[in-house]
VOPABA-60304 format. One record per residue: chain; x, y, z of N, C-alpha, C in turn. Coordinates in pm, 1 decimal. Each point is the difference from the previous one (the first is absolute). Layout:
BEGIN
   mol        n.u        n.v        n.w       ca.u       ca.v       ca.w        c.u        c.v        c.w
     A          X          Y          Z          X          Y          Z          X          Y          Z
...
This chain:
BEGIN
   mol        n.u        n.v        n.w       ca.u       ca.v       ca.w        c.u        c.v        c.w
     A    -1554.6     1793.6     1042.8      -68.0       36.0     -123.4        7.4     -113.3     -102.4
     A      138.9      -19.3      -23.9        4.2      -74.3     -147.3       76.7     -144.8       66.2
     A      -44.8     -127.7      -88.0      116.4      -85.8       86.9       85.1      -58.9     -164.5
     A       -3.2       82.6      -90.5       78.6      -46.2     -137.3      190.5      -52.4       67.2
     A       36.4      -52.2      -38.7      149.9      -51.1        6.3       93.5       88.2     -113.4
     A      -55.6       11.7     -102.1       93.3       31.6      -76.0      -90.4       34.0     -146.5
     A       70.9      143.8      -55.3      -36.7       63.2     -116.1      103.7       53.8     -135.1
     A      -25.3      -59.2      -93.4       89.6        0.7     -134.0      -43.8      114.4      -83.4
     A       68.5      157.1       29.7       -7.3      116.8      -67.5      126.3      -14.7     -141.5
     A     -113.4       22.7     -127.9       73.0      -10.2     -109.3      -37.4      138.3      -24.6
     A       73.2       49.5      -69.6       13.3      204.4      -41.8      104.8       18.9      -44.9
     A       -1.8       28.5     -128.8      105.4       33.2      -33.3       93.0      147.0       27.8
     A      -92.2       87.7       93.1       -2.5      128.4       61.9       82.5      -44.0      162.4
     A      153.8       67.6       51.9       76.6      -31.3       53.0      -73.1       27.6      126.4
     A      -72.2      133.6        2.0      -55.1       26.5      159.7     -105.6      -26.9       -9.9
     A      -99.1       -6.1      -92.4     -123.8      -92.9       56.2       44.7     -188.8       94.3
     A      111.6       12.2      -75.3       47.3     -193.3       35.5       39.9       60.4      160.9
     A      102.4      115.1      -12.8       28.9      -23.9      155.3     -150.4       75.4      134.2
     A      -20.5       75.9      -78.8     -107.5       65.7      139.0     -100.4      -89.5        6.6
     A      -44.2      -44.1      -89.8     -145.6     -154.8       18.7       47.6     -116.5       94.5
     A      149.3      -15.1      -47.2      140.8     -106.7      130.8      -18.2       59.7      100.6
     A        3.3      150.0      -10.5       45.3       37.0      119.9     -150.2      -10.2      121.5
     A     -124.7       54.1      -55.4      -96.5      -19.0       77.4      -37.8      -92.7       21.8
     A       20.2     -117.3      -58.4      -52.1     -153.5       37.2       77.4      -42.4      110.4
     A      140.6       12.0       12.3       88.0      -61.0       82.1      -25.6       79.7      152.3
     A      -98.4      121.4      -34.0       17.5       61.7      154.7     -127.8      -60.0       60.8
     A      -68.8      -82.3      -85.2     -124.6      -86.4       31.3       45.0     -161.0       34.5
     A      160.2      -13.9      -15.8       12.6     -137.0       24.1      -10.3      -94.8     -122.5
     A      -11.4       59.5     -115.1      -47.3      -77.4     -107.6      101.4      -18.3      -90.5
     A       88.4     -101.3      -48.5       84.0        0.5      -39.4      -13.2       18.0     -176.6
     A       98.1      140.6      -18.4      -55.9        6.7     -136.7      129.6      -17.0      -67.8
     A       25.0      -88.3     -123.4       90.3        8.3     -123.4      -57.9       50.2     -159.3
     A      109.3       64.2      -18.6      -64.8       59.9     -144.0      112.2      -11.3     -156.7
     A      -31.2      -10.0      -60.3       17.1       17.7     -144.7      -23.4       81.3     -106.0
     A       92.6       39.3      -77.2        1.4      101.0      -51.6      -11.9        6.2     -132.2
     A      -73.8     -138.9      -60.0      -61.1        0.3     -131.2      -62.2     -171.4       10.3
     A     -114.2       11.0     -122.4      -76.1     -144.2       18.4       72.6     -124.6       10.3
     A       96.0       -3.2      -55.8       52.0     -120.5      -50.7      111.5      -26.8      131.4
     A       72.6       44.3       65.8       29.4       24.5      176.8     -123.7      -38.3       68.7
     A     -143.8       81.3       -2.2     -108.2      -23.1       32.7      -31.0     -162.7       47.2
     A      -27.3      -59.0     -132.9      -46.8     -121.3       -8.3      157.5      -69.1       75.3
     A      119.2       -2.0      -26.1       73.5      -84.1       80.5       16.0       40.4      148.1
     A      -38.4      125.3       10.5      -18.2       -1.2      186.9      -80.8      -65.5       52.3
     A     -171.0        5.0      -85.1      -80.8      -78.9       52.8      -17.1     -134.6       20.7
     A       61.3     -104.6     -126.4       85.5      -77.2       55.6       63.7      -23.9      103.3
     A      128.1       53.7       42.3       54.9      -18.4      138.5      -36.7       54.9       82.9
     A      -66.7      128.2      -13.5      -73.2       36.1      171.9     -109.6      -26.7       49.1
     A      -78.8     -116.2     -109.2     -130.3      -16.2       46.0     -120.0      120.6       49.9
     A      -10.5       84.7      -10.7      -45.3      146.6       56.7     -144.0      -49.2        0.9
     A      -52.6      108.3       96.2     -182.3      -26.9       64.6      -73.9       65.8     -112.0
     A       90.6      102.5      -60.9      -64.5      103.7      -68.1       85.6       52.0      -79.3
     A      -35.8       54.9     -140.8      105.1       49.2      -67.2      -97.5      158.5      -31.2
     A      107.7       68.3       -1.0      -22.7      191.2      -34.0       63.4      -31.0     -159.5
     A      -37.9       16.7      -56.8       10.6       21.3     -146.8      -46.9      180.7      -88.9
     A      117.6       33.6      -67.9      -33.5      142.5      -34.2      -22.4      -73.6     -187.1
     A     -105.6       76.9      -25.4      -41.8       -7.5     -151.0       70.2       28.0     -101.6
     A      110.8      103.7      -37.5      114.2       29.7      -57.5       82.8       -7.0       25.1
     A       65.4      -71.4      -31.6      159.3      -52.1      -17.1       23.1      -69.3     -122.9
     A      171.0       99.6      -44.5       42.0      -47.0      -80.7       39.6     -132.3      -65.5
     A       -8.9      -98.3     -116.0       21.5      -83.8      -51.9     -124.9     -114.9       26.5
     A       -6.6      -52.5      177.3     -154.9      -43.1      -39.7      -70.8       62.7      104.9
     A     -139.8       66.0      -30.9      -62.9       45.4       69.5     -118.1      -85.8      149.0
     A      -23.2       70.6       38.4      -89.7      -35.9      146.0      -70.8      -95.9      -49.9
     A      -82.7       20.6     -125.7     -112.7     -101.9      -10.5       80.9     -102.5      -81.4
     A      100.2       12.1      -19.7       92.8     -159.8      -75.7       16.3      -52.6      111.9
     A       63.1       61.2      123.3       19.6      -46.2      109.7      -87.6      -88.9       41.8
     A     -128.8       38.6       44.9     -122.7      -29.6       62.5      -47.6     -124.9     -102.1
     A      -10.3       15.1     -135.0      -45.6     -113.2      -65.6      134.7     -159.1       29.2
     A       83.3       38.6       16.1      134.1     -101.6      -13.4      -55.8      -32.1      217.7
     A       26.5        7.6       43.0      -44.0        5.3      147.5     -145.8     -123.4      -34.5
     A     -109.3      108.1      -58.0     -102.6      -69.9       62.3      -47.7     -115.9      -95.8
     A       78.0      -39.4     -134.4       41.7     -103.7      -11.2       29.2     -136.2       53.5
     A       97.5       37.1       96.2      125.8     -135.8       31.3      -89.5        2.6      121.7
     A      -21.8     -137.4       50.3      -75.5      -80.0       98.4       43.2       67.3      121.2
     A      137.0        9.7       19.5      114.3       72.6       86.8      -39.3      129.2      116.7
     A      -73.7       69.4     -114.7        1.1      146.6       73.8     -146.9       22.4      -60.6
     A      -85.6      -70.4      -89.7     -163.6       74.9      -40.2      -60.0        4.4      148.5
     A       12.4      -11.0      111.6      -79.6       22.2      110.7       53.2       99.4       75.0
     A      142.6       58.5       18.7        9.8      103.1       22.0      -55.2      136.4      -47.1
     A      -59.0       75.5       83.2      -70.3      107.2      -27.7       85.7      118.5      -41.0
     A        9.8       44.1     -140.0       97.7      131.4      -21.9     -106.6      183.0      -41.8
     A       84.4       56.2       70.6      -41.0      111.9      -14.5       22.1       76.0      -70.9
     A      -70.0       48.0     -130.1       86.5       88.4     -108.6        7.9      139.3       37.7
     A      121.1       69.1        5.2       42.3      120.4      -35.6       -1.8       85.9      -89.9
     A      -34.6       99.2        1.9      -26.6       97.2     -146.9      -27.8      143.2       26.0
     A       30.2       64.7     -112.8        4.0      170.9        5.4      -97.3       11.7      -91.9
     A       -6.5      -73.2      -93.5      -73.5       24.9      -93.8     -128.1       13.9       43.0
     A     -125.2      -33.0     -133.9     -164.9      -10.1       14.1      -19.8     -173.4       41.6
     A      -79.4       64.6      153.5      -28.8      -33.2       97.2     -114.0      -85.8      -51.5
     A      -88.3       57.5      -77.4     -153.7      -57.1      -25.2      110.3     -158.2      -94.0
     A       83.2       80.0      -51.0       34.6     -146.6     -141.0       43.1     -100.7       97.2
     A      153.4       45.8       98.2       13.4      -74.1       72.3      -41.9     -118.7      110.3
     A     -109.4       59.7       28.5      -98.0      -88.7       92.2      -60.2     -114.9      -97.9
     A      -55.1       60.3      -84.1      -69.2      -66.5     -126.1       82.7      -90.5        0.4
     A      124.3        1.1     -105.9       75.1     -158.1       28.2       73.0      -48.9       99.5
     A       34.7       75.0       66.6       17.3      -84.2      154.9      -99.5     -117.9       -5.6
     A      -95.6       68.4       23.8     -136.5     -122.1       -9.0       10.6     -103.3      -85.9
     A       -3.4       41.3      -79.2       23.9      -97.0     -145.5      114.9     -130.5       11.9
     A      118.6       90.7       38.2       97.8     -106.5       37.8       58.5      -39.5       86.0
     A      -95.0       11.2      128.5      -36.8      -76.8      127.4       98.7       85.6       86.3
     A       48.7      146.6        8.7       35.3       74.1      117.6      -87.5      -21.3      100.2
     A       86.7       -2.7      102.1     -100.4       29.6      112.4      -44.5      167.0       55.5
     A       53.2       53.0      -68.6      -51.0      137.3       50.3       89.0      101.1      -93.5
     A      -39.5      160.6      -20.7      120.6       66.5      -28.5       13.4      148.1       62.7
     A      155.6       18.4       16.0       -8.9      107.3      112.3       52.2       83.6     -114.3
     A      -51.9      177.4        8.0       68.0       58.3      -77.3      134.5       62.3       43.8
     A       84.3       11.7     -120.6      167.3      127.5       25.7      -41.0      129.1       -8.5
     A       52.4      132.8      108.7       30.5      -63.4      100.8     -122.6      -39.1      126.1
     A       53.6      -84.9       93.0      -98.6       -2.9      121.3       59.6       24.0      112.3
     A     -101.2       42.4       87.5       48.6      -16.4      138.9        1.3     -123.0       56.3
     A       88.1      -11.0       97.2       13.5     -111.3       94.4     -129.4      -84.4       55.2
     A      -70.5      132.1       29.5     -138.9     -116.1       63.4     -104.5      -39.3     -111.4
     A       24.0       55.6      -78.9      -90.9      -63.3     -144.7      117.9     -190.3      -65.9
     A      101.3       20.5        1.2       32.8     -119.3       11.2      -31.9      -87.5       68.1
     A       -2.8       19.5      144.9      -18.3      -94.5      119.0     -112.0      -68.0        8.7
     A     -115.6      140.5      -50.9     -146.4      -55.5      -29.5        2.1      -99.3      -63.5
     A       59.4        2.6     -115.8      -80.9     -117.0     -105.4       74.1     -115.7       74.6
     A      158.8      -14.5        2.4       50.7     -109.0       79.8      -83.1      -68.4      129.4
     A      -69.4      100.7       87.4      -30.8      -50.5      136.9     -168.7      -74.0     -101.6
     A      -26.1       75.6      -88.7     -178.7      -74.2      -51.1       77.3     -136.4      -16.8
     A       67.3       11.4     -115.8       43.1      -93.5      -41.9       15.3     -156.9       67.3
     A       67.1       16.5      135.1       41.6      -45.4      116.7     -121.8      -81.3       58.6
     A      -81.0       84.3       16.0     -111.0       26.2       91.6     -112.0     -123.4      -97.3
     A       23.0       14.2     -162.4     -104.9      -70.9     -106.7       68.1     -151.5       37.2
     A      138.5      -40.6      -27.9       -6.9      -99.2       54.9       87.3      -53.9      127.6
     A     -111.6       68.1       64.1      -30.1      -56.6      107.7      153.6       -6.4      117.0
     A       93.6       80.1       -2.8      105.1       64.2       97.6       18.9       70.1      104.1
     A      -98.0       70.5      -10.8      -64.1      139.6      121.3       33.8      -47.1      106.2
């Protein structure tokens, strides 16, 4: 299905971090996560990740501080991140767009609605 190496889940939500770990890894996909932005941005740093899962609320700095600081730095603006959110969906997408998400999945989801956007994702450049 997927040939990603590795995925950087930031959430500040304890079992979204582990069950999103937990279904990636039964795909072979090695996932590390973080449990607020500023962890976030220094994992991505050292783990280099294919893809980052990013949730929209979190305390102190939020998803889209995240995403703007990311797609910034030369480093990581080509990694494709996926925003997370419970909230309104219509707003969310809206600036996703705006500030270059690559996609956004809503809280909560099922498993194969994740995989989807990951495997498009995959599939857009050019991994399939």
């Amino acid at each position: 299905m997927m040939t990603l190496r590795k995925v950087l889940i930031i959430d500040d939500e304890i079992l979204i971090r582990k069950t999103t770990a937990l279904l990636l890894k039964k795909l072979n996909i090695d996932a590390v996560t973080a449990a607020n932005g500023m962890d976030g941005i220094a994992m991505a740093k050292a783990e280099k990740p294919d893809y980052i899962l990013l949730d929209v609320s979190m305390p102190a700095m939020d998803g889209w501080s995240v995403l703007e600081r990311l797609k910034a730095d030369d480093n990581f603006n080509k990694i494709p991140v996926v925003m997370f959110t419970a909230g309104d969906f219509s707003l969310s997408d809206k600036l996703a767009a705006e500030k270059g998400a690559a996609a956004v999945c809503r809280k909560p989801f099922q498993p194969h609605e994740l995989l989807k956007i990951l495997d498009d994702l995959n599939k857009e450049a050019g991994h399939a």
